[in-house]
C-alpha positions as CSV (number, residue, x, y, z in Angstrom):
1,X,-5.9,2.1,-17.9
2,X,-9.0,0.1,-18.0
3,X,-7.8,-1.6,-20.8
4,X,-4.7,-2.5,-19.6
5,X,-5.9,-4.6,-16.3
6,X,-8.6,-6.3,-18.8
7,X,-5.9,-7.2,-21.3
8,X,-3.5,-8.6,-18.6
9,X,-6.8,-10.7,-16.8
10,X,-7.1,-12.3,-20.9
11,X,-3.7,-13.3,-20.8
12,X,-4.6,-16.6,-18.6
13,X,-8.3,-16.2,-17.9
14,X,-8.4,-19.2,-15.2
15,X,-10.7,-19.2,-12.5
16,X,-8.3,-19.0,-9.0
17,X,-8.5,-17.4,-6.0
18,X,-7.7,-13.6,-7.5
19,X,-9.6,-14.3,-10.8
20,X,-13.4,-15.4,-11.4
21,X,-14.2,-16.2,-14.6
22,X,-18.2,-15.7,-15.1
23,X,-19.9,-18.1,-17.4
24,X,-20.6,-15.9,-20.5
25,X,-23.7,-17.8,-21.2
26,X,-25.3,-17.3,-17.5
27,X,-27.2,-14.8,-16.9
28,X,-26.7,-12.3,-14.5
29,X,-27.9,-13.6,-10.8
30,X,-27.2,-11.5,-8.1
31,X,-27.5,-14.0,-5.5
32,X,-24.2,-16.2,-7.3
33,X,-22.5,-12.7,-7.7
34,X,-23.1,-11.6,-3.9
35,X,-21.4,-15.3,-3.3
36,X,-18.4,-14.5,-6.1
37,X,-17.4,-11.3,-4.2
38,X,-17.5,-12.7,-0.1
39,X,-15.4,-15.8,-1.6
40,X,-12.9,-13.7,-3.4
41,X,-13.0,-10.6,-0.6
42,X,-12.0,-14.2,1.8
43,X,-9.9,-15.4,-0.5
44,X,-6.0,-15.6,1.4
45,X,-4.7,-13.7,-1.0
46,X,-2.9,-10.3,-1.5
47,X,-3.9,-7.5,-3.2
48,X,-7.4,-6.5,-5.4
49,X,-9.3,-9.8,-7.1
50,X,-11.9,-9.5,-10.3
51,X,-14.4,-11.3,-11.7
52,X,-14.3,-11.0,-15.3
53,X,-17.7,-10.8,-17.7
54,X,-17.7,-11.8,-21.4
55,X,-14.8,-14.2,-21.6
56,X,-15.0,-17.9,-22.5
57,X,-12.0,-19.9,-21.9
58,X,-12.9,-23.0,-23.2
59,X,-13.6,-22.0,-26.6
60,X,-12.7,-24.5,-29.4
61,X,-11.7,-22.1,-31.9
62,X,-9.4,-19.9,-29.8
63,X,-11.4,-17.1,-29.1
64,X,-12.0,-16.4,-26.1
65,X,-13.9,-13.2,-26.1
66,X,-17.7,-13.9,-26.3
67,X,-18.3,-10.5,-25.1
68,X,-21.4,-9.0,-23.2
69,X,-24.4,-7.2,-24.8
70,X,-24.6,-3.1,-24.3
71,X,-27.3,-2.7,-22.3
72,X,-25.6,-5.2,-19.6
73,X,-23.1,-2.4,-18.7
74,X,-26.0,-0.4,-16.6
75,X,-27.8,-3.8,-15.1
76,X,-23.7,-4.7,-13.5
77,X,-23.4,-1.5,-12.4
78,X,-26.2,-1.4,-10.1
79,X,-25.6,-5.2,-9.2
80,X,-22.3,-3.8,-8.0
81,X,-23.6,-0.9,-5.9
82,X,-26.7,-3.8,-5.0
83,X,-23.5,-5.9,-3.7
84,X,-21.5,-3.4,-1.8
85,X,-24.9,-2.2,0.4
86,X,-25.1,-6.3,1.4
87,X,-21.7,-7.6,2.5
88,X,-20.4,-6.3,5.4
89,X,-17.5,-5.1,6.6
90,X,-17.1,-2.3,3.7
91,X,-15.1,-3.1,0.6
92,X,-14.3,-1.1,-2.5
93,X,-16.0,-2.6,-5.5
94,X,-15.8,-1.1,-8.7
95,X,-16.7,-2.0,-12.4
96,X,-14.4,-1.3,-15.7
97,X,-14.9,-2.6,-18.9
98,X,-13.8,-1.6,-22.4
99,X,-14.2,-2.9,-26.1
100,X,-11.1,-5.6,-26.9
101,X,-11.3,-6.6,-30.3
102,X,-14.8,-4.8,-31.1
103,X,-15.9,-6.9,-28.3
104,X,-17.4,-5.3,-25.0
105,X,-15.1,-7.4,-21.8
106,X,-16.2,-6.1,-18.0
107,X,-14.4,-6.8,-14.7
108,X,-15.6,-6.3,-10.9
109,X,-13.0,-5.4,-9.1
110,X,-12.8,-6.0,-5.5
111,X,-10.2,-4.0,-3.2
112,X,-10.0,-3.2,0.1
113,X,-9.8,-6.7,1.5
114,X,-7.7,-6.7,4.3
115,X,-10.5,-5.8,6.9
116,X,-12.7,-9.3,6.8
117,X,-13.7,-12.1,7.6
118,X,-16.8,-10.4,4.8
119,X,-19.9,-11.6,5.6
120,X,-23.6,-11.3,4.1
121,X,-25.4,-8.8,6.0
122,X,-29.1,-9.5,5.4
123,X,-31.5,-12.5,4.6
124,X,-31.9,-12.8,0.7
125,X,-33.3,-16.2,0.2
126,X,-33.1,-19.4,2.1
127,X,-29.3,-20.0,0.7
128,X,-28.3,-17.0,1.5
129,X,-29.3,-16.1,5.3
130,X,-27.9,-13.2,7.5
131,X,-24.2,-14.1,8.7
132,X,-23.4,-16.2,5.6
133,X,-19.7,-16.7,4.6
134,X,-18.0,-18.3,1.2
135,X,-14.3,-18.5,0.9
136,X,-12.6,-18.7,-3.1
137,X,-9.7,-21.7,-2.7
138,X,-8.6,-21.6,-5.6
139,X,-11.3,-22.8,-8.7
140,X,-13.5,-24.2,-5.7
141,X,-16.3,-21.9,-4.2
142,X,-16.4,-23.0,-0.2
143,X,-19.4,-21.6,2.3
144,X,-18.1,-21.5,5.9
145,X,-18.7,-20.3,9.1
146,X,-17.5,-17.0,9.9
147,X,-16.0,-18.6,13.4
148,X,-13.8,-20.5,11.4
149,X,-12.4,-17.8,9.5
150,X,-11.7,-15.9,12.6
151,X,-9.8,-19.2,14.0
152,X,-13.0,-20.6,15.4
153,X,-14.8,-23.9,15.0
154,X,-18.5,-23.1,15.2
155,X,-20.6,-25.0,12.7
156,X,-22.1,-22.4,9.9
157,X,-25.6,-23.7,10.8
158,X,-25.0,-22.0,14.5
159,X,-23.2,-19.0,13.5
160,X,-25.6,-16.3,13.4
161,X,-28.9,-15.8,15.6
162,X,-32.0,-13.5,14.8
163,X,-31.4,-10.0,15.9
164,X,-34.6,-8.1,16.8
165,X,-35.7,-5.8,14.4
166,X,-34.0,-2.3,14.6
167,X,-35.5,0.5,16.5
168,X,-34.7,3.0,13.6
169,X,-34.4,2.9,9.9
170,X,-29.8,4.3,8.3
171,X,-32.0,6.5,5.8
172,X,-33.3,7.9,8.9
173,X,-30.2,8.6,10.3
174,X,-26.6,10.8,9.8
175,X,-23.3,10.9,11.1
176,X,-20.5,12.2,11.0
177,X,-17.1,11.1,12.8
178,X,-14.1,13.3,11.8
179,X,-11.0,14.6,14.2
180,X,-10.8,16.0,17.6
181,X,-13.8,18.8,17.9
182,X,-14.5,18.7,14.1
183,X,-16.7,16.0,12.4
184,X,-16.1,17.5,9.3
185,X,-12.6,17.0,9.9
186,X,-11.3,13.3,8.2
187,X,-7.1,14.1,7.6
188,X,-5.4,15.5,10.4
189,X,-1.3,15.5,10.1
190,X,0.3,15.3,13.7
191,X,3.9,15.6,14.9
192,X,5.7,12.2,16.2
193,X,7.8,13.2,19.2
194,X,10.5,10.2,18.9
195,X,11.0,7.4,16.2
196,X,13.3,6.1,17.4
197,X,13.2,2.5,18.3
198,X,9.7,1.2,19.7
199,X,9.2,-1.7,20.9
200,X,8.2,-3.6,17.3
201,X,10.9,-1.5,15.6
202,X,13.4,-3.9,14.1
203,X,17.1,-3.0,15.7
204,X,19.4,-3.0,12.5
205,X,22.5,-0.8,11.4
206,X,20.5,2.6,12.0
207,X,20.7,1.3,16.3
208,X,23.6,3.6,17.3
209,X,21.6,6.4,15.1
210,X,18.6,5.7,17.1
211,X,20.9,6.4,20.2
212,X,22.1,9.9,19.4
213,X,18.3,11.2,19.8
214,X,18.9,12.7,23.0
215,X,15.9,12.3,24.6
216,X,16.1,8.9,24.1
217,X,19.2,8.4,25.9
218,X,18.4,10.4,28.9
219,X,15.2,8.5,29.0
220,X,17.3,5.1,28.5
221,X,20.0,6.4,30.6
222,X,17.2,7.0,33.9
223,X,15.7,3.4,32.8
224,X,19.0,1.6,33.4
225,X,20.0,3.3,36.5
226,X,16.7,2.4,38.4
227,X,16.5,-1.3,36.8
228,X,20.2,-2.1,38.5
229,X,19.1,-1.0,41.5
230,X,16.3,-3.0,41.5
231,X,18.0,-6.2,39.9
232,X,20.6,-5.9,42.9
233,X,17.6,-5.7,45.3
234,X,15.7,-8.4,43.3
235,X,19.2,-10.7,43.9
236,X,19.4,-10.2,47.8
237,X,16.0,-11.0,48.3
238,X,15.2,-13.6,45.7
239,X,12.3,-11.6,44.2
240,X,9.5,-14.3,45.0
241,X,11.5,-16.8,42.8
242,X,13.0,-14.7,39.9
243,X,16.5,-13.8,39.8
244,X,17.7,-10.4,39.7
245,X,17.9,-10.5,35.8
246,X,14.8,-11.7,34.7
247,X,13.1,-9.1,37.2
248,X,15.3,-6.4,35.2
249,X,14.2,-7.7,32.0
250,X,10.3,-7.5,32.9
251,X,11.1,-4.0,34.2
252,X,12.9,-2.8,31.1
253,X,10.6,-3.9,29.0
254,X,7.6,-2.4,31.1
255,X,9.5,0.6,30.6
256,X,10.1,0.8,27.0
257,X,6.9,0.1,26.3
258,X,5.5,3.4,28.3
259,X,7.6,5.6,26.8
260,X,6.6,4.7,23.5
261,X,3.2,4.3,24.0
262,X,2.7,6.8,26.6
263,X,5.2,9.8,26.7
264,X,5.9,9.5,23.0
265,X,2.9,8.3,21.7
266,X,0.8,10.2,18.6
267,X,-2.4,10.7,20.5
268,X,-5.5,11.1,18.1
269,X,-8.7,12.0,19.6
270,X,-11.9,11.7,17.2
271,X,-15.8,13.0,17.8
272,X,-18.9,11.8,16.5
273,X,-21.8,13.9,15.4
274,X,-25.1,12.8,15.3
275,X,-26.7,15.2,12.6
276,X,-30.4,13.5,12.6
277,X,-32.8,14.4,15.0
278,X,-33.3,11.1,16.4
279,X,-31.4,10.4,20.0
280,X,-29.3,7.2,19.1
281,X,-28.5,4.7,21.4
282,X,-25.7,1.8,21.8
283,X,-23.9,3.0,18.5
284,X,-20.6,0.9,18.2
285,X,-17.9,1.7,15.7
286,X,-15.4,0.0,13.9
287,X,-12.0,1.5,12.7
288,X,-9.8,-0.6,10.8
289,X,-6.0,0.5,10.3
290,X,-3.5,-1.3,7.9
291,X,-1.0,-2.9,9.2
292,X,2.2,-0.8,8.1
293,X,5.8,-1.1,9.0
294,X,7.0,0.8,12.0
295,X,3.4,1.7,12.8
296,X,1.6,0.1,16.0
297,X,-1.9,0.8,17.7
298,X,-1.3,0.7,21.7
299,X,-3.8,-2.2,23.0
300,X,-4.0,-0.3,26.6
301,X,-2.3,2.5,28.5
302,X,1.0,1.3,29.5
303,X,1.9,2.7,32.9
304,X,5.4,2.9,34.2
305,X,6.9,0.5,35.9
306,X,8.0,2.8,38.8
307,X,4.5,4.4,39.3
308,X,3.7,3.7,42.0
309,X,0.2,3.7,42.5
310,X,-2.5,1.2,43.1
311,X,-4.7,-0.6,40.6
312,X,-6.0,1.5,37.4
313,X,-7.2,5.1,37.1
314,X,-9.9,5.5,35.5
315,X,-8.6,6.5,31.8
316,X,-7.0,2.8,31.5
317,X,-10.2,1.8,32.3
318,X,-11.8,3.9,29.2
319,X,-9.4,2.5,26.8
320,X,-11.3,0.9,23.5
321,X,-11.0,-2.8,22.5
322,X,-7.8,-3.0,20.3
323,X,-7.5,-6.4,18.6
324,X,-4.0,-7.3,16.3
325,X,-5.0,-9.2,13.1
326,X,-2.1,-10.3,10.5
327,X,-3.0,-8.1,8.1
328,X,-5.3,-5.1,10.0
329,X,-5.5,-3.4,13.3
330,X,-9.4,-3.1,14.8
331,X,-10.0,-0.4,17.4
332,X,-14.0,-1.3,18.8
333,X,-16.2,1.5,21.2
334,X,-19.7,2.1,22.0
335,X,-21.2,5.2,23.0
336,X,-24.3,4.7,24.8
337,X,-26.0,7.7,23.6
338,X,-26.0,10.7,20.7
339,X,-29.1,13.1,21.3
340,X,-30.1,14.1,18.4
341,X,-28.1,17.4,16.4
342,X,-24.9,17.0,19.1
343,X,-21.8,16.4,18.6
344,X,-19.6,14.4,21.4
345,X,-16.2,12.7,21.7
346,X,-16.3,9.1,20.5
347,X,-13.4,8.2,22.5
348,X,-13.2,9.1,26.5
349,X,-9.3,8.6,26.0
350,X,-7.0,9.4,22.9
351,X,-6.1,6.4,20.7
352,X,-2.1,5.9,21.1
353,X,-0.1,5.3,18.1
354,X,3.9,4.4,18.0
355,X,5.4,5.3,15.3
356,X,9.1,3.9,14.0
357,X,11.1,5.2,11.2
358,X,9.8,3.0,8.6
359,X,6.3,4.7,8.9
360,X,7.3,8.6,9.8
361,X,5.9,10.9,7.6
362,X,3.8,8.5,6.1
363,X,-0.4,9.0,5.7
364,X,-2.5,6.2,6.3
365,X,-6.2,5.8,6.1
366,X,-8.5,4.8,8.7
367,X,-11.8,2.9,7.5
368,X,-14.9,3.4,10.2
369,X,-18.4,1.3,10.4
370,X,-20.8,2.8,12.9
371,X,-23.8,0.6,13.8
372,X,-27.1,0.3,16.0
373,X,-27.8,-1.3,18.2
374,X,-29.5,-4.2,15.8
375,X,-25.7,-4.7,14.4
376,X,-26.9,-2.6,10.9
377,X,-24.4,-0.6,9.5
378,X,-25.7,3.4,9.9
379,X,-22.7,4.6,8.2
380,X,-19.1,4.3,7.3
381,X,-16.2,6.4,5.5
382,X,-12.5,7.0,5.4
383,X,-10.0,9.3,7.9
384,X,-6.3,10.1,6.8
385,X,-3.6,10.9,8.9
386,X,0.0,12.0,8.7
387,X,2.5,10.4,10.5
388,X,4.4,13.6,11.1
389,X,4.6,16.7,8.7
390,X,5.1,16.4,4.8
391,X,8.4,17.6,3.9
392,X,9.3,19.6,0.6
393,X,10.1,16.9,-2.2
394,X,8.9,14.1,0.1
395,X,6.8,11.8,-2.7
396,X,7.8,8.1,-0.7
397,X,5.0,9.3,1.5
398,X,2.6,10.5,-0.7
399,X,2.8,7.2,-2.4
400,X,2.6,5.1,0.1
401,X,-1.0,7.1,0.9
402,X,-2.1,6.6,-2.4
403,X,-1.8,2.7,-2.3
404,X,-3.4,2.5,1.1
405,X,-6.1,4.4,0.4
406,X,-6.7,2.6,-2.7
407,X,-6.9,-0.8,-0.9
């Protein structure tokens, strides 16, 4: 297999924004790889990138395959795992090579991209500072400010400040984040109560099939009933300058949106075990979700449109930061203290998924980054869960896991 993905990378080995080329007669600086991987992780481009080792391009005589000495396998293997420990968020680096014509070729392969702007997480040198950013377009290597690749326009020069030092050392600390009560607990499979058109679900030729599911259609039938009622009162009274319509609309909508999100939601609830004996303080965490057809992360609790109570209760209120990328979903929390050997929900209200057809029965994986209160990455991993139960014979889904969870 190895072989394979190096053979296709020789068929045009041009630098781009999914390739790197390395310079077969440099040597091996960690400081330009570290700047290699955040431009190619940046890179606004789909899928895994590489940067190939022991492959000149330019050669006059038409080979292109310089090839790297033996003992340079175990020095870019430890540069890689060097790497990964620096650039934050997490990515998924991992190095192949093989012997192409007698001739030793090596890639680093950089997946799991979809979860940046990547940044460099420590001070190395005076180049490379704490909150440093470089983007691959195309054969030209670009530093930037992380601002700008979240849509900002901060300078680079004013992008990061010091952070005090941290009040306790990751190798001094362990945890463990898993589902529900279990921390040891990181693939659940739940049961979706209705697929059947939410409110990012596209409506196509499966509509009227959507509108058999019976509780759907009570639920719909309830929904219309009160919204002409309202939309006639709305018209008699002017409805503080809307018409009857529009006020139905805004209703209908509101609506929609609760019983997806709310009475038909997948709720996951997730714990966090602090297994050191330290008592930890101001831990945030991360958890990125890929964005997947007919899948949808709530950004609040959406109430109904016909409660009728005053202001917010107090779970709305406890509902984490949910923020919508193109390409991931981010779900931010802080708990403000773990005691030490304890293990304690890390949400004070269940996360709320909506699931349409296009995703039931599919597994996804959730990627987590818990840090302290300095900003330094204590730990991260991987949950998986099932969008629904597997069915007998049902290998769409299974598939569908296995190229998330590669990514």
């Amino acid at each position: 297999m190895d072989t394979m993905l190096l053979k296709q990378m020789l068929e045009t080995p041009t630098t781009s924004s999914n390739l790197v080329v390395y310079d077969p007669f440099q040597g091996f600086d960690r400081e330009s790889l570290v700047k290699e991987v955040l431009g190619l992780a940046n890179a606004k481009v789909d899928g895994p990138r590489n940067i190939l080792f022991g492959v000149n391009p330019g050669a006059m005589n038409g080979s292109t395959i310089v090839g790297i000495p033996d003992d340079a396998i175990g020095e870019l293997k430890r540069a890689h795992r060097y790497i990964s420990a620096l650039i934050e968020p997490v990515l998924d680096l991992a190095f192949i090579f093989d012997r192409i014509n007698g001739k030793l070729v090596g890639a680093l392969e950089i997946d799991g991209c979809e979860f940046g702007p990547y940044f460099l997480a420590q001070d190395l040198s005076d180049e490379l500072r704490r909150g440093a950013c470089w983007i691959r377009e195309d054969r030209e290597l670009v530093a930037v400010a992380r601002q700008e690749l979240l849509g900002g326009h901060a300078p680079a020069q004013e992008e990061e400040e010091e952070e005090p030092a941290p009040e306790y050392s990751p190798d001094d600390v362990n945890i463990d984040v898993g589902f529900n009560e279990d921390p040891e607990s990181d693939f659940i499979e739940v049961s979706v109560p209705d697929t059947s058109n939410p409110p990012f679900a596209e409506e196509g030729d499966a509509f009227d099939e959507m509108k058999k599911t019976g509780r759907f259609t009570q639920t719909l039938t309830e929904v219309t009933t009160r919204i002409m009622s309202l939309a006639k009162s709305g018209r008699s009274t002017g409805d503080e300058g809307r018409d009857g319509d529009d006020a139905g609309k805004e209703i209908a909508e509101a609506a929609r949106k609760h019983y997806f999100y709310e009475e038909c939601a997948v709720k996951v609830d997730l714990c966090i075990r602090n297994d050191s004996d330290i008592d930890l303080k101001d831990v945030r965490v991360e958890i990125g979700f890929p964005r997947l057809a007919g899948f949808d992360v709530a950004d609040q609790i959406y109430r109904s449109p016909f409660d009728k109570r005053s202001g917010a209760d107090g779970k709305e209120r406890d509902y984490p930061d949910v923020e919508h990328k193109d390409d991931a979903i981010f779900v931010r929390t802080t708990v403000a203290s773990i005691p030490g050997q304890t293990t304690q929900p890390l949400l004070l209200t269940p996360l709320r998924f909506a699931v349409g057809p296009k995703a039931a029965g599919k597994k996804i994986a959730m990627q987590y980054v818990v840090r302290g209160p300095d900003r330094k990455r204590l730990d991260d991993g991987r949950l998986k869960v099932r969008l629904g139960f597997k069915k007998a014979g049902d290998e769409a889904a299974e598939t569908v896991h296995q190229s998330l969870d590669d990514a």
